[in-house]
N, CA, C and O atoms as CSV, one atom per row, in Angstrom:
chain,resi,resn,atom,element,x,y,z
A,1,UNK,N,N,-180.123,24.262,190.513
A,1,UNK,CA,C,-179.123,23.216,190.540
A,1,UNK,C,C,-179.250,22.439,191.856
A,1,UNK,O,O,-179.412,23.116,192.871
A,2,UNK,N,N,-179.204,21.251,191.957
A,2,UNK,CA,C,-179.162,20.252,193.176
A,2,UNK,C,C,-177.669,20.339,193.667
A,2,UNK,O,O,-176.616,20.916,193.395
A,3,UNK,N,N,-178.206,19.414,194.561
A,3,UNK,CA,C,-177.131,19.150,195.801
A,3,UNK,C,C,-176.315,17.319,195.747
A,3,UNK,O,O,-176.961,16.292,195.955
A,4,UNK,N,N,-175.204,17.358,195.504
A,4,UNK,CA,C,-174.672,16.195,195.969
A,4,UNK,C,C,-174.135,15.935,197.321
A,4,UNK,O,O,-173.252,16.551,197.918
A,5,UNK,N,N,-174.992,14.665,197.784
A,5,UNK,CA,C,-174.946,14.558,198.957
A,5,UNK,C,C,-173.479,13.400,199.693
A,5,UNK,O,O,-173.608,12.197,199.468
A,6,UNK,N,N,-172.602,13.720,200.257
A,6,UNK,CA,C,-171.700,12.530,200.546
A,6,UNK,C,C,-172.200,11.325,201.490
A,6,UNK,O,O,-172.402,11.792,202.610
A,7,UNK,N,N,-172.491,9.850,201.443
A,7,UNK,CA,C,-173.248,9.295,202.597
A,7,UNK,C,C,-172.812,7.996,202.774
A,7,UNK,O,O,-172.895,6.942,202.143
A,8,UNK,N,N,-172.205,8.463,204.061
A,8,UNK,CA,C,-170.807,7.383,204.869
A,8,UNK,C,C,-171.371,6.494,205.350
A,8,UNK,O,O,-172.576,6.524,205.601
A,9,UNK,N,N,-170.478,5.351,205.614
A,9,UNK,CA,C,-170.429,4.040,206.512
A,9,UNK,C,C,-172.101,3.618,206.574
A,9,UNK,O,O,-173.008,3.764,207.392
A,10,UNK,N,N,-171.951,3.019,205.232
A,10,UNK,CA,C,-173.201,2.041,204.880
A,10,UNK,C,C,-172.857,0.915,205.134
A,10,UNK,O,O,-171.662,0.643,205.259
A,11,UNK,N,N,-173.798,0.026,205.266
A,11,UNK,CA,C,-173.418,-0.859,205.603
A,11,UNK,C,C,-173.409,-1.776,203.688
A,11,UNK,O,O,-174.029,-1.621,202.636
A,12,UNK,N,N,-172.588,-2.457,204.075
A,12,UNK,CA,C,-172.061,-3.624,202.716
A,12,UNK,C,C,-173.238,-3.986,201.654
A,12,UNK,O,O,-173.180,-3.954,200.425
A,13,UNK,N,N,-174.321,-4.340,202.497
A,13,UNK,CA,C,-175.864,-4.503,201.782
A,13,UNK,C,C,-176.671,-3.381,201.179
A,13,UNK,O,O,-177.529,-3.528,200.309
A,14,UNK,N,N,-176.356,-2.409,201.656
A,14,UNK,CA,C,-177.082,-1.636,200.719
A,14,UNK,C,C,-177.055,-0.844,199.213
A,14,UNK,O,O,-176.169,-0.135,198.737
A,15,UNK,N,N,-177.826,-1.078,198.884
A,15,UNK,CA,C,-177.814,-0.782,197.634
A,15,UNK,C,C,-178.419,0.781,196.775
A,15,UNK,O,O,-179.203,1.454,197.445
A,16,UNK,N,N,-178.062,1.303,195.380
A,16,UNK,CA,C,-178.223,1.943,195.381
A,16,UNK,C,C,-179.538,2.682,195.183
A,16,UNK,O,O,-179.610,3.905,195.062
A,17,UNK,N,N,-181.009,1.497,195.149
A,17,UNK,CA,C,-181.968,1.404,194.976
A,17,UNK,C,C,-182.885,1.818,196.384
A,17,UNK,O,O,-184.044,2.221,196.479
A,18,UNK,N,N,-181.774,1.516,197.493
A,18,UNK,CA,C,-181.952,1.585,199.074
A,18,UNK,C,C,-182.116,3.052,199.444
A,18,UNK,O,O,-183.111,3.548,199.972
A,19,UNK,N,N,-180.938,3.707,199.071
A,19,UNK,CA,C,-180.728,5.074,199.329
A,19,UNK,C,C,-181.423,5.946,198.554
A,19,UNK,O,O,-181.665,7.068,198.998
A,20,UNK,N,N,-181.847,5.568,197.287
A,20,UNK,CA,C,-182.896,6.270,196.594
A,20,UNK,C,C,-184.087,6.322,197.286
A,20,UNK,O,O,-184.524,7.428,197.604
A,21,UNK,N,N,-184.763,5.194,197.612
A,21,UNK,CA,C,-185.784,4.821,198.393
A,21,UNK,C,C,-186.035,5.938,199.836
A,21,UNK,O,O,-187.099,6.480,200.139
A,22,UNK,N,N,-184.943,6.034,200.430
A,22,UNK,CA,C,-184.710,6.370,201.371
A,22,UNK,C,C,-184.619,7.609,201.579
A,22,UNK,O,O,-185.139,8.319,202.439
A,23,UNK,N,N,-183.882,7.849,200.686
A,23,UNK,CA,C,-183.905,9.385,200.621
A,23,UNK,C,C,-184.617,10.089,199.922
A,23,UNK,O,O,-184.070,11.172,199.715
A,24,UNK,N,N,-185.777,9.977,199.359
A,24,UNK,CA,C,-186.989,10.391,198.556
A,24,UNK,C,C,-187.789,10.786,199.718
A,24,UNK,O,O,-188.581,11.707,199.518
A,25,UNK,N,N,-187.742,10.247,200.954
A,25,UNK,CA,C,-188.960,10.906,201.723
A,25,UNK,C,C,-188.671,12.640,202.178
A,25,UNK,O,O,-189.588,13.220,202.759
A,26,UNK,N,N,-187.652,13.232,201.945
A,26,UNK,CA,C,-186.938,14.352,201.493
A,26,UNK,C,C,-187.106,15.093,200.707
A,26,UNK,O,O,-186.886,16.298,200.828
A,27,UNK,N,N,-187.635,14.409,199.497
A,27,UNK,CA,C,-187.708,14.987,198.269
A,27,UNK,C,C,-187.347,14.343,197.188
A,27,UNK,O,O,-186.896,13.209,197.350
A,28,UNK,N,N,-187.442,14.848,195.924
A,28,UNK,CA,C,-186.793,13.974,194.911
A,28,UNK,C,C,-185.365,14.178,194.825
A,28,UNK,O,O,-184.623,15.154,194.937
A,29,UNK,N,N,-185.178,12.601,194.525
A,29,UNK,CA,C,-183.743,12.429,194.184
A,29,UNK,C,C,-183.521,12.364,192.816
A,29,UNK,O,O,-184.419,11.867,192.136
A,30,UNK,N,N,-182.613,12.722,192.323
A,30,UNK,CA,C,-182.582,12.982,191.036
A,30,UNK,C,C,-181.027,11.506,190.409
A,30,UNK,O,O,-180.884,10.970,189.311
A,31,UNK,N,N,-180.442,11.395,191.332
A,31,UNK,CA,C,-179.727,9.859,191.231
A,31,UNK,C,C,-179.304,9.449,192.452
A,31,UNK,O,O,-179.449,10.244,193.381
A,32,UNK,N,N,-178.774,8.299,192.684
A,32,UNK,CA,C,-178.160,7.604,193.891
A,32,UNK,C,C,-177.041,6.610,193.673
A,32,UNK,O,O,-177.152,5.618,192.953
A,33,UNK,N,N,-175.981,6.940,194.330
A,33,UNK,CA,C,-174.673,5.422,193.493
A,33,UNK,C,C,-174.044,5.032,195.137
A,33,UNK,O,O,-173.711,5.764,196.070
A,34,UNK,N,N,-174.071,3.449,194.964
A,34,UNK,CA,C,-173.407,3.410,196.308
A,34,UNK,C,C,-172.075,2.982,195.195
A,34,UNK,O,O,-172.349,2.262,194.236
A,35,UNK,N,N,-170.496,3.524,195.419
A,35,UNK,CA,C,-169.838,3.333,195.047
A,35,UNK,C,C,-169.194,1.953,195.050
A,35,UNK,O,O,-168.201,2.143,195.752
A,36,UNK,N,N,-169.175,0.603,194.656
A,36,UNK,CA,C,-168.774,-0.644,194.901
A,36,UNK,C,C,-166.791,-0.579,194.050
A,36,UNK,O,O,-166.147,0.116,193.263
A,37,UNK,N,N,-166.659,-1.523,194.710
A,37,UNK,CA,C,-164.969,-2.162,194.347
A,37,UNK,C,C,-165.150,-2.756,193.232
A,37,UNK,O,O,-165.962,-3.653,193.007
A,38,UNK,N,N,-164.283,-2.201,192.390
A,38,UNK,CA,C,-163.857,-2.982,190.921
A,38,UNK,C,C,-163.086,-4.261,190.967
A,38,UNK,O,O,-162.875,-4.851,189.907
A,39,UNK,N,N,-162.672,-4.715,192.031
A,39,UNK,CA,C,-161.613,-6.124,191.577
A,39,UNK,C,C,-162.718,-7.254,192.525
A,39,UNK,O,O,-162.881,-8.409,192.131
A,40,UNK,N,N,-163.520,-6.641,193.991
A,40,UNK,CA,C,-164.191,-7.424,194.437
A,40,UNK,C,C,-165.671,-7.658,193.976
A,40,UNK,O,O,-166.214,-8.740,193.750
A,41,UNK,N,N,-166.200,-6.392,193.887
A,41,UNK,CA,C,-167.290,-5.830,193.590
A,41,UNK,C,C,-168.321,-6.125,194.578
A,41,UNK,O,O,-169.251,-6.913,194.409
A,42,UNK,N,N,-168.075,-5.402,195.668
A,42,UNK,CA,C,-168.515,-5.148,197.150
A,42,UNK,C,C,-168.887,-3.702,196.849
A,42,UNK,O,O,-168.631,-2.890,195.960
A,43,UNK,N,N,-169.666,-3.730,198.075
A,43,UNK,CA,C,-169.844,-1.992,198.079
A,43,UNK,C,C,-168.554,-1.490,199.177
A,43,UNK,O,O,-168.301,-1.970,200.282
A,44,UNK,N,N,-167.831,-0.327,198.434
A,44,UNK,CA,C,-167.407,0.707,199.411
A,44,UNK,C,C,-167.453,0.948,200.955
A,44,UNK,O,O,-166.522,1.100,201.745
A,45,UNK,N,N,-168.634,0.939,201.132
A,45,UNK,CA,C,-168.961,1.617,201.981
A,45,UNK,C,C,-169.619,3.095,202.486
A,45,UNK,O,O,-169.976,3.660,203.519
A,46,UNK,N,N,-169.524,3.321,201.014
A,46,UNK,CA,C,-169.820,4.811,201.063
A,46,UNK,C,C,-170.346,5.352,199.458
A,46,UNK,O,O,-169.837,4.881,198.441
A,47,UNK,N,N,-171.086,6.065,199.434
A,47,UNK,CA,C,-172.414,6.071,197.872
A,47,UNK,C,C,-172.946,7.814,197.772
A,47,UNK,O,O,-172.708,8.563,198.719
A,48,UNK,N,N,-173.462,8.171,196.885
A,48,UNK,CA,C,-173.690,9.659,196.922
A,48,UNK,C,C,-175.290,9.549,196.338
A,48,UNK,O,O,-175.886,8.558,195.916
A,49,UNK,N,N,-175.692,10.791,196.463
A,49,UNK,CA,C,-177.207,11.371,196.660
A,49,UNK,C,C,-177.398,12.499,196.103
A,49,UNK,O,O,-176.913,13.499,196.633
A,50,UNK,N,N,-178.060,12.594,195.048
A,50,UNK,CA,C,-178.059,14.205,194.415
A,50,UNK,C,C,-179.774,14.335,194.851
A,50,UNK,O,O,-180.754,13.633,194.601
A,51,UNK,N,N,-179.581,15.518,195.573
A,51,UNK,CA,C,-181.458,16.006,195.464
A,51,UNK,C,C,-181.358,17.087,193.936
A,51,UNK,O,O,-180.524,17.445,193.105
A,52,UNK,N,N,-182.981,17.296,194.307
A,52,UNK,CA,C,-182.937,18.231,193.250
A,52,UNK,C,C,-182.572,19.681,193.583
A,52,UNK,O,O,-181.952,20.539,192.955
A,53,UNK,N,N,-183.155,19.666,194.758
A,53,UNK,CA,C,-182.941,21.184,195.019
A,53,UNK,C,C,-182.083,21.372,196.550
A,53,UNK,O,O,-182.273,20.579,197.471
A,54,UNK,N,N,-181.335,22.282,196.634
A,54,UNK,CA,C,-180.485,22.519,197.916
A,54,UNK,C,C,-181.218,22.843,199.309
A,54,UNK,O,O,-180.748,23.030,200.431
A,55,UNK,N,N,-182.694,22.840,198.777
A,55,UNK,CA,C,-183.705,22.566,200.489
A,55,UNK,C,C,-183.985,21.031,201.147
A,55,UNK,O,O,-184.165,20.534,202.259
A,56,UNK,N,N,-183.897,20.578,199.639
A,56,UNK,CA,C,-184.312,19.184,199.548
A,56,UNK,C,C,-183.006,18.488,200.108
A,56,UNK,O,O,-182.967,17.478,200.811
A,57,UNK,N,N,-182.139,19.107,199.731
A,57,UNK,CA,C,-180.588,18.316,200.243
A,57,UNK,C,C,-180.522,18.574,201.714
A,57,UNK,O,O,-180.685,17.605,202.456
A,58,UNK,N,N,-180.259,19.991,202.336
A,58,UNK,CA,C,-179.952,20.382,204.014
A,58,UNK,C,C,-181.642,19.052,204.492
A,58,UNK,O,O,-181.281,18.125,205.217
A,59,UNK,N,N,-182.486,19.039,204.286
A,59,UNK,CA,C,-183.131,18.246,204.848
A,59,UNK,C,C,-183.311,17.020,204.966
A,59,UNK,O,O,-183.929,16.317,205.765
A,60,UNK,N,N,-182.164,16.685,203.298
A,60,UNK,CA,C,-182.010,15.106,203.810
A,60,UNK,C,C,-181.073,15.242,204.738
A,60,UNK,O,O,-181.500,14.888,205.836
A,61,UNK,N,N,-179.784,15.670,204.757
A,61,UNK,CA,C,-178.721,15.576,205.718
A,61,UNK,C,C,-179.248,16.372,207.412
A,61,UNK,O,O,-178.332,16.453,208.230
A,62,UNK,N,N,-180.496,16.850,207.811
A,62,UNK,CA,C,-180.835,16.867,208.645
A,62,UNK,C,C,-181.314,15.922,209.614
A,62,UNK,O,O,-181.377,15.694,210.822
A,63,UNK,N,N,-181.688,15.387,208.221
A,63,UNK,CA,C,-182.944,13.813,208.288
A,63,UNK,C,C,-181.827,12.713,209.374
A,63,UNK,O,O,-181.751,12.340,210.545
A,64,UNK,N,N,-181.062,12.543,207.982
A,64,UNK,CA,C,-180.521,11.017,208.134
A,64,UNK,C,C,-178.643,11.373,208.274
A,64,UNK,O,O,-177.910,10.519,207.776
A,65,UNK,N,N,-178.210,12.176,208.708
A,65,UNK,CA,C,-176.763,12.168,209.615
A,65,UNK,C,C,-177.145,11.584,210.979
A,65,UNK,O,O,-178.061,11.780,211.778
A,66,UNK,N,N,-176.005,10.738,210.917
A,66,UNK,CA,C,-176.081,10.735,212.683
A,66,UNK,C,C,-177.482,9.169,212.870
A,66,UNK,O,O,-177.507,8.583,213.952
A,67,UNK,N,N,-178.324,8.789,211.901
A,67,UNK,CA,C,-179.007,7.925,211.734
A,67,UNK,C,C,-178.799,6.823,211.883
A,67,UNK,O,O,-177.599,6.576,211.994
A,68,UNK,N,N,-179.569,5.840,211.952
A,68,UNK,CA,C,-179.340,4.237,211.620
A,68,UNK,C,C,-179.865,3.921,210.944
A,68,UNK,O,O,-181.067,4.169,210.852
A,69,UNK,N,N,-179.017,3.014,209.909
A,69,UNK,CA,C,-179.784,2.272,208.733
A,69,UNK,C,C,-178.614,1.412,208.616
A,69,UNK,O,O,-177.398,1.469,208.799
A,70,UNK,N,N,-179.508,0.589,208.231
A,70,UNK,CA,C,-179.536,-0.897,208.134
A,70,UNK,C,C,-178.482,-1.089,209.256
A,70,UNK,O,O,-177.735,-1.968,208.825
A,71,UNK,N,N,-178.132,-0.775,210.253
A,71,UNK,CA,C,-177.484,-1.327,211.383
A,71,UNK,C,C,-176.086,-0.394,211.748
A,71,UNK,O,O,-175.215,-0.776,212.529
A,72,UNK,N,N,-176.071,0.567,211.205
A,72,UNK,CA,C,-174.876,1.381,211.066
A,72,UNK,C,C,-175.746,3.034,210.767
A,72,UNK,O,O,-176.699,3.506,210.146
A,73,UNK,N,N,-174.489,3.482,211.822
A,73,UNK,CA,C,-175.168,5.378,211.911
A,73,UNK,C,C,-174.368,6.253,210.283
A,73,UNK,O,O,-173.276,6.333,209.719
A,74,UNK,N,N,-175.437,6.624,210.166
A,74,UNK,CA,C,-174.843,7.312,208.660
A,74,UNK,C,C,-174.030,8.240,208.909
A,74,UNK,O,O,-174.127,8.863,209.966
A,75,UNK,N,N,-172.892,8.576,207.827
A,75,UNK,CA,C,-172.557,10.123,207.717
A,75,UNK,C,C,-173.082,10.980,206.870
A,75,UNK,O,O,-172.272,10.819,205.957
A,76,UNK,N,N,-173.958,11.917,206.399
A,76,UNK,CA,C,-174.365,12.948,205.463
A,76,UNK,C,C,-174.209,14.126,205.582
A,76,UNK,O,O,-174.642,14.767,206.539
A,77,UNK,N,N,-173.534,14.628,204.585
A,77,UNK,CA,C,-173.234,15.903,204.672
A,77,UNK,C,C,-172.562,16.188,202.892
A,77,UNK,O,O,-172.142,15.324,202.123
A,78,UNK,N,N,-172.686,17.980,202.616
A,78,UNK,CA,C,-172.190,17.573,201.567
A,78,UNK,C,C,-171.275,17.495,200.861
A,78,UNK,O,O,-170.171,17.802,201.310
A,79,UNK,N,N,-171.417,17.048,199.479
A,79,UNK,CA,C,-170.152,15.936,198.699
A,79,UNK,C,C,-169.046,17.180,198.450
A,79,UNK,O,O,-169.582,18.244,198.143
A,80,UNK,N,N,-168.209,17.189,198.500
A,80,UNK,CA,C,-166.724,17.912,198.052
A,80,UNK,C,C,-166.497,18.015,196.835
A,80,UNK,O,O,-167.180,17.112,196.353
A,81,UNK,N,N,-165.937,18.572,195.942
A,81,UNK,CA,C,-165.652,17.945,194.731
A,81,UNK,C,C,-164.059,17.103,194.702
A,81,UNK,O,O,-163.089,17.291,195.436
A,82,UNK,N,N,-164.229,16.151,193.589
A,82,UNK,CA,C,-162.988,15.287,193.429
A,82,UNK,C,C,-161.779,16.063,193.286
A,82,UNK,O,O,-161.792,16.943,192.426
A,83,UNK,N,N,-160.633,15.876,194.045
A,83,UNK,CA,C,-159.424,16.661,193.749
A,83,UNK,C,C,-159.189,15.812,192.341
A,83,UNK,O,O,-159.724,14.779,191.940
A,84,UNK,N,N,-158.002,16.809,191.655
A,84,UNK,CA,C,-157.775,16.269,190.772
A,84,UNK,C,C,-156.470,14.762,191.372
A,84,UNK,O,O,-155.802,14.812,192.405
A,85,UNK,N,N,-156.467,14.040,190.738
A,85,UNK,CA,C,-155.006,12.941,191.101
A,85,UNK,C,C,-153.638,13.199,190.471
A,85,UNK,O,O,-153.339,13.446,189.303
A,86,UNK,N,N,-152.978,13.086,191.445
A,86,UNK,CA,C,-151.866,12.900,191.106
A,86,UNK,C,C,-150.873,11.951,190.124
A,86,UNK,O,O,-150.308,10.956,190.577
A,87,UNK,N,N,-150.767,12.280,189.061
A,87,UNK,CA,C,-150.408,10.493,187.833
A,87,UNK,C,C,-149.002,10.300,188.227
A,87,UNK,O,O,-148.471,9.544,187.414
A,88,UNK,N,N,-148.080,10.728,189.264
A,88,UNK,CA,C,-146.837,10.828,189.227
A,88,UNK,C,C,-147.071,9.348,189.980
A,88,UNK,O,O,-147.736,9.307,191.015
A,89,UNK,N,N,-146.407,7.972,189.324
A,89,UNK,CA,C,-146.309,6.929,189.660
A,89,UNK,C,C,-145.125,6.055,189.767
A,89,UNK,O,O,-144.835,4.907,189.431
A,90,UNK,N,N,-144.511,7.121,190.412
A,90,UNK,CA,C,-142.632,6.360,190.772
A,90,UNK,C,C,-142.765,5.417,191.733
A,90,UNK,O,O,-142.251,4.299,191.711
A,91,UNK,N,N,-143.917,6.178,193.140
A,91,UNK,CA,C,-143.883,5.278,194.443
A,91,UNK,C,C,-142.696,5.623,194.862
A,91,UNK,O,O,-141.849,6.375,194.379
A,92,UNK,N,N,-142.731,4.885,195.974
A,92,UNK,CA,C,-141.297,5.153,197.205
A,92,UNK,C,C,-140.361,4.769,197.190
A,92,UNK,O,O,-139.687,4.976,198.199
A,93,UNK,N,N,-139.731,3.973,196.048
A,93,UNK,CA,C,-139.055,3.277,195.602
A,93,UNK,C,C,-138.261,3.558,193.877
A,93,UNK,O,O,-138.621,2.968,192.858
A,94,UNK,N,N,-137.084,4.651,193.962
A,94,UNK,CA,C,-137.027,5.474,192.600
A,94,UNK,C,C,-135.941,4.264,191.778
A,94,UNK,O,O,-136.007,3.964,190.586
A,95,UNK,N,N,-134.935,3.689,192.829
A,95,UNK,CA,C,-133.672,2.699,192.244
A,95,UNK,C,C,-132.792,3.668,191.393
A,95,UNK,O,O,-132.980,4.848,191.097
A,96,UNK,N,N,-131.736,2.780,191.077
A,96,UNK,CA,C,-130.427,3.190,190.459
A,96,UNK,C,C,-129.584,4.492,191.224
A,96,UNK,O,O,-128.480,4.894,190.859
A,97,UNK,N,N,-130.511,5.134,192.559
A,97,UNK,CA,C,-129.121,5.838,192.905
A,97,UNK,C,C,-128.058,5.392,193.486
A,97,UNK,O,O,-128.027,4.573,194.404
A,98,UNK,N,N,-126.963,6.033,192.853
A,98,UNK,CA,C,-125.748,5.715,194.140
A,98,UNK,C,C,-125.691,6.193,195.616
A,98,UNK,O,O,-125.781,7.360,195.995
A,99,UNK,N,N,-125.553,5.254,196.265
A,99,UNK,CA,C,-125.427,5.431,198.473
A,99,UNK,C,C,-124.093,5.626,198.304
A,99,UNK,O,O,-123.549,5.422,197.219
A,100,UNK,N,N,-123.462,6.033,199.353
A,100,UNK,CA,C,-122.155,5.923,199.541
A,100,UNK,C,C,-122.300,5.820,201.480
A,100,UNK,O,O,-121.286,5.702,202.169
């Protein structure tokens, strides 16, 4: 089983064709997503990296943490899994109680 890699503060231009590229001299990558905005459709800032294998992963994040690319020092290290979300959507603002 591979490794998903988390990989911070990209810069706006890069793409997910970039980090594939990039991170292949590592080993194979098996996918690459820089995560972009749905209403702007910018990149994030921030995109993930699956190697294939978990040697292939500690050596990309050996590689390229702490790096520069494209004009900005990377963060790599690895990905967390997604908490689940919370759907409770009152917000801070409930109305109708009585103050006194």
């Amino acid at each position: 089983m591979g490794k998903k890699l988390f990989v911070g503060n990209l810069a706006f231009s890069v793409s997910s064709e970039m980090l594939q590229q990039s991170f292949s001299q590592c080993g194979t990558v098996d996918s690459s997503t820089v995560i972009m905005d749905r209403d702007s459709g910018r990149s994030k800032g921030f995109g993930f990296v699956e190697m294939s294998t978990e040697t292939e992963a500690q050596a990309a994040i050996t590689r390229f943490n702490g790096t520069e690319f494209e004009g900005r020092a990377l963060t790599v290290n690895v990905a967390k899994p997604m908490e689940p979300r919370n759907n409770d959507r009152r917000g801070g603002y409930t109305g109708g109680g009585r103050r006194y």
